[in-house]
Each structure stands twice: as structure tokens, then as C-alpha cells.
C-alpha positions in Angstrom: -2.0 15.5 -4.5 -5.7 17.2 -4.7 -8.0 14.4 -3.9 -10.4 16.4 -6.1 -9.0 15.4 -8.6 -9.9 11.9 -8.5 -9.2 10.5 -11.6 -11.6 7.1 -12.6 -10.1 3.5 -12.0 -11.4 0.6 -14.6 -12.4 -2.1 -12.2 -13.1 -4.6 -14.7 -8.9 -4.4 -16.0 -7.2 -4.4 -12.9 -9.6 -7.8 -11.8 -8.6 -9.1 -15.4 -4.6 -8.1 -14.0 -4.8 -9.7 -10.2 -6.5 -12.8 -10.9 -4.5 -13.6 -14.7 -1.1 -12.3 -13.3 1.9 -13.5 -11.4 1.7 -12.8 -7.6 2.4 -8.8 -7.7 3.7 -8.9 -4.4 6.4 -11.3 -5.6 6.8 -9.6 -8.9 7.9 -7.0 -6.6 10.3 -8.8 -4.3 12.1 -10.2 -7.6 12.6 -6.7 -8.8 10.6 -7.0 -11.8 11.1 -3.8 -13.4 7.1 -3.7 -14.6 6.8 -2.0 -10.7 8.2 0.9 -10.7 5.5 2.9 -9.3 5.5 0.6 -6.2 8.5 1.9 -5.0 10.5 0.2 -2.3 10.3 2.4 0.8 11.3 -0.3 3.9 13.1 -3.6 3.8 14.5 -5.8 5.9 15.3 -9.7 5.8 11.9 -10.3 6.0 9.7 -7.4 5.3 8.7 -5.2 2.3 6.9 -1.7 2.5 6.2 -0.1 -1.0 4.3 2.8 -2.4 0.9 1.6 -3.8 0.7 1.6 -7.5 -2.8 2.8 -7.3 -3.6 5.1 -4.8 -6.6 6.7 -3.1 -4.7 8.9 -0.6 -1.6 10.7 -0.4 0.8 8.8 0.8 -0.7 4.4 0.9 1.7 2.1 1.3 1.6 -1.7 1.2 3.8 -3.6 3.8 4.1 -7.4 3.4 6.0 -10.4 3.9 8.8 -10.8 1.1 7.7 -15.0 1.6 4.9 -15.9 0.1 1.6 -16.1 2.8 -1.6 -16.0 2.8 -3.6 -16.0 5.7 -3.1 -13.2 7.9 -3.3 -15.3 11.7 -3.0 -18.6 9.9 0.3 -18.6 8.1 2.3 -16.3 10.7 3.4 -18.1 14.1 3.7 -15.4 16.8 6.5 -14.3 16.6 6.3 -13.6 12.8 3.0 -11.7 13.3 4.7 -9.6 15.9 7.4 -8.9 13.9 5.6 -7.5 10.5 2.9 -5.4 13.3 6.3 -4.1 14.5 6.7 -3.2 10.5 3.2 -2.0 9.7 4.1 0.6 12.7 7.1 2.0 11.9 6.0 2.6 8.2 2.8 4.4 9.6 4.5 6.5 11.8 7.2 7.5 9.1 4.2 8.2 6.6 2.3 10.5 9.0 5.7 12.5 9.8 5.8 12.9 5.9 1.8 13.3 4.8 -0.6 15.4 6.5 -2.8 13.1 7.9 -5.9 13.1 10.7 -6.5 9.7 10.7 -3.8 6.4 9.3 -6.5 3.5 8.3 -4.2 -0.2 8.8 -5.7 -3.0 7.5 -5.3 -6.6 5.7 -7.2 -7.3 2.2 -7.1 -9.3 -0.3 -8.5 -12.8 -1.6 -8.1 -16.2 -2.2 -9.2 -14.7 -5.7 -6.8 -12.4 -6.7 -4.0 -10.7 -4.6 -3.7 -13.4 -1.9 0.0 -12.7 -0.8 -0.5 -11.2 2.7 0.2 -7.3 2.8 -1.5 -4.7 5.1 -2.9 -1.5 3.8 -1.7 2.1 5.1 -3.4 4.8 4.1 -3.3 8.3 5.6 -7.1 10.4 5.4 -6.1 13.9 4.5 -7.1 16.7 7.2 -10.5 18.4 6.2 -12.1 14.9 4.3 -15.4 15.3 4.5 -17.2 12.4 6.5 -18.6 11.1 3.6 -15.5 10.8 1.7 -13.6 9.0 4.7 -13.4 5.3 5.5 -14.1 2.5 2.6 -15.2 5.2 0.5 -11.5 6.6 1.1 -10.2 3.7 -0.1 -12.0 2.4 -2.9 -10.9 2.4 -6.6 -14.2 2.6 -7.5 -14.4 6.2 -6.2 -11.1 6.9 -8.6 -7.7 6.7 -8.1 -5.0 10.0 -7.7 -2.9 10.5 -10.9 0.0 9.2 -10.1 3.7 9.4 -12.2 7.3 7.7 -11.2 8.4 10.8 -10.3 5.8 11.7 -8.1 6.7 8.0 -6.7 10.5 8.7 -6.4 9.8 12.0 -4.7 7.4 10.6 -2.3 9.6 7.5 -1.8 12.8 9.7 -0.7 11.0 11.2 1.9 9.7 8.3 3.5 13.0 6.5 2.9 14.4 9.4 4.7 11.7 9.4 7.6 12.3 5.6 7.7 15.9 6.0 8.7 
């Protein structure tokens, strides 16, 4: 995937989509069959890893809590914290093993607004990104998304199912 080739996001739909739409994160966990690009790459008894249906890197993945929580210190006693780190880890290092990466950004979004189930963001910065391209301007929508198919999802998903075991 060429990040030059960028293609643009509309903002204003996928706000309209979070904040009027079931919980995607436990769309997901049901198996609703509307996410198929977010393909399931890790699972356990607890824990969900998935690709992202809209990505801005090769290779971001989503890891969350299959329960429903919102606050990332708040909601999660110790021991559950530890646990979906331990996660957030493991998926990282299996996505740098399968996408070149210089740098693996890790980090918690969302809002009370619109995508409030707990999930951590992994996203792998391509060697050679220029500076100016790196960091929140990596990951922003706004900046365009990469054209994405299932296949591409599958494809990708194997590997890192692979790496993962």
C-alpha cells in the first residue's frame, strides 16, 4: 500500500456513522457481517485485535476489550489493564514482523461522543515518511485514508494471524 496514494475520507459521514450507530466495537464482537474489513486477527476470552476499517498506515490494528468499557484507567482494575497492555504488545510486535515499520504509534482514542468502547490504536509509520507526514498527521482521516478492499484485509489478516501464532 503506497501511502501516496491517499485517497480522501468524508469526515462529516463517518461522525454521522459513530455517533447514530450501534457500538462498532460490539457490532464486531457479535459478528455482525457489516465488518468485514475489520478483520479478526487476535482473540482470546477477553480480548479482540482487528484490522482497521479505515486505515492511514499499512498495517493499523485496533485491540479492545470484547466487554463493553469505557475509560481507559477507570473501567479496568489492575489486573485487567495489565492483561489487554500484555495484548496491545503482542499484536504490535506481530505487526512489525509483518509491515515494514520505523516507528509503531500505541495509543487510546475515542469519546464519550462517538466510539467510546475502549480500544488502543496500532499503527506502524512506514520507513522513509517524511517528518511532516509522521505522527497525528499519520493518523488522521482528514489527511485521507489508503484504499482498502476485503481481500487486501484477508491477505493482510493471514499474515498477522500467522505472525500471531
Amino acid at each position: 500500500m503506497d501511502l501516496e496514494r491517499k485517497v480522501p475520507f468524508d469526515v462529516a459521514a463517518y461522525v454521522e456513522r459513530v455517533r447514530s450507530g450501534r457500538c462498532f466495537i460490539c457490532a464486531i464482537v457479535a459478528g455482525d457481517p457489516e465488518y468485514t474489513l475489520e478483520q479478526i486477527v487476535y482473540e482470546d476470552e477477553e480480548h479482540l485485535a482487528f484490522l482497521a476499517r479505515y486505515p492511514t498506515l499499512p498495517g493499523y490494528v485496533l485491540v479492545s476489550p470484547k466487554r463493553h468499557v469505557e475509560h481507559v484507567v477507570r473501567d479496568l482494575d489492575e489486573r485487567a489493564f495489565h492483561a489487554i497492555m500484555g495484548v496491545v504488545r503482542k499484536v504490535a510486535l506481530a505487526v512489525e514482523s509483518v509491515v515494514p515499520s520505523e516507528r509503531t504509534y500505541v495509543l487510546s482514542l475515542g469519546s464519550q461522543q462517538g466510539n467510546s468502547h475502549l480500544h488502543w490504536h496500532i499503527a506502524p509509520l512506514p520507513p522513509g515518511t517524511p517528518y511532516d507526514q509522521q505522527q497525528f498527521h499519520a493518523l488522521m482521516a482528514e489527511n485521507g485514508v489508503l484504499p482498502w478492499t476485503r481481500e487486501q484485509a484477508e491477505e493482510l489478516a493471514a499474515r498477522l494471524r500467522a505472525a500471531l501464532s
